[in-house]
C-alpha positions, 0 to 999 in steps of 0.5 A, a space after each residue: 319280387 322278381 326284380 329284387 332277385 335280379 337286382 340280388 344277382 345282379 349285385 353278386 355278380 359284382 363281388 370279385 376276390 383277388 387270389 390271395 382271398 380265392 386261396 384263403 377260401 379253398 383252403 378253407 373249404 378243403 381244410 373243413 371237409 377234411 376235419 369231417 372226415 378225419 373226425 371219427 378216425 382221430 377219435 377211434 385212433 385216440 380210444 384204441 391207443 388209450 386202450 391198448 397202452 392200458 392193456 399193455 401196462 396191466 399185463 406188464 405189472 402183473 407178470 412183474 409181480 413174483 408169483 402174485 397167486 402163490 402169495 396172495 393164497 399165502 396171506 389168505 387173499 385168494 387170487 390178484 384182483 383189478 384192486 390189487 392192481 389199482 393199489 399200484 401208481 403205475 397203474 393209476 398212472 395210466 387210468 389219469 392219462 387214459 382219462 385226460 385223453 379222453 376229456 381232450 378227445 372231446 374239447 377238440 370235437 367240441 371245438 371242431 363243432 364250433 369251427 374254432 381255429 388259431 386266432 388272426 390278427 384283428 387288423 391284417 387277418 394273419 393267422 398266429 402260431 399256437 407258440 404265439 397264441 399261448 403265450 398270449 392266452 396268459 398275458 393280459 398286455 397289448 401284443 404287436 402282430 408279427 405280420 403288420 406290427 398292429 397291437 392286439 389285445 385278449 378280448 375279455 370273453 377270451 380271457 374268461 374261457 381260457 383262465 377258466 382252465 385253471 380250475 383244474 390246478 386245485 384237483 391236483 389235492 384229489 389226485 395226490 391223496 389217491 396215489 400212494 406217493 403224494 408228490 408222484 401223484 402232484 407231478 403227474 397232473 400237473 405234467 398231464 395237465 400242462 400238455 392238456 392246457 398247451 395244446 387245447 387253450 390257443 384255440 380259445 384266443 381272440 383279438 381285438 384292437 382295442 384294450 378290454 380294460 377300457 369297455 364298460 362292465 355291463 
């Protein structure tokens, strides 16, 4: 048992990296410990934000309204209630982007968790940019490294997680009927839905060298 532990040791001792790989992995090491640390303060910063422009919304319609007491007695309503305020798209506004933000605080630590990153070319490892990944995210056809000019591929359990994400369109028919202006309520999404699908889905690309057409099924 002994000597298979010196023969162990032995073996690692011989492993040497050259500087460019002892960088990649400092700055990996440092990258990592600072997205534990820097965990809870992005999410309690992403809460506090989508709480206080809510807060601030709320306040600005109610002091916009012309005396909303005065005419609310005037119709028998009693005082402004939070359903008379919901009755507003600005309003509804907020909540949808409070609501995105939140469903995005928990994809980025769910993707922190499973230490997910920009994908890397699967023939020199170069790391591509987010404007590079997403355009590759919605096109199935060979794309050429820009480092060593090697064609890559969207593996196919890459293409299902990202064009998964367009099952969220189809929610925009829910969304329109809750807002009082339809077309408002479609442009809305789809612009909050947009930035959501931009920032979050070049992290679920993968490469590879080979086409994914030519695998079998099963």
């Amino acid at each position: 048992m002994d000597s298979i532990k010196d023969q162990l040791n032995a073996e690692l001792q011989k492993i040497t990296f050259d500087d460019k790989r002892k960088q990649e992995l400092i700055h990996t090491v440092k990258k990592s410990r600072e997205s534990k640390t820097l965990g809870p303060i992005r999410t309690y910063r992403m809460v506090f934000s989508a709480f206080v422009l809510l807060s601030l919304t709320l306040v600005f319609i109610s002091r916009s309204m012309v005396n909303p007491t005065r005419v609310t007695q005037s119709e028998g309503g009693g005082t402004l209630t939070i359903l008379d305020l919901l009755s507003y798209d600005s309003v509804k506004t907020v909540l949808l982007a409070v609501l995105f933000l939140i469903i995005y605080g928990l994809f980025k630590q769910s993707i922190r968790k499973q230490g997910r990153a920009l994908p890397t070319c699967a023939n020199c490892g170069t790391k591509w940019t987010h404007k590079l990944a997403l355009k590759k995210a919605f096109r199935n056809e060979k794309t050429k490294c820009p480092n060593c000019g090697m064609e890559n591929y969207q593996t196919r359990k890459s293409r299902k997680k990202t064009s998964s994400f367009q099952l969220l369109i189809p929610l925009m028919i829910i969304t329109a009927n809750v807002f009082e202006h339809g077309i408002y309520g479609t442009f809305i999404y789809l612009v909050f839905l947009a930035i959501f699908i931009i920032r979050l889905v070049p992290y679920y690309v993968e490469l590879q060298l080979d086409d994914p057409m030519n695998e079998p099924l099963w």
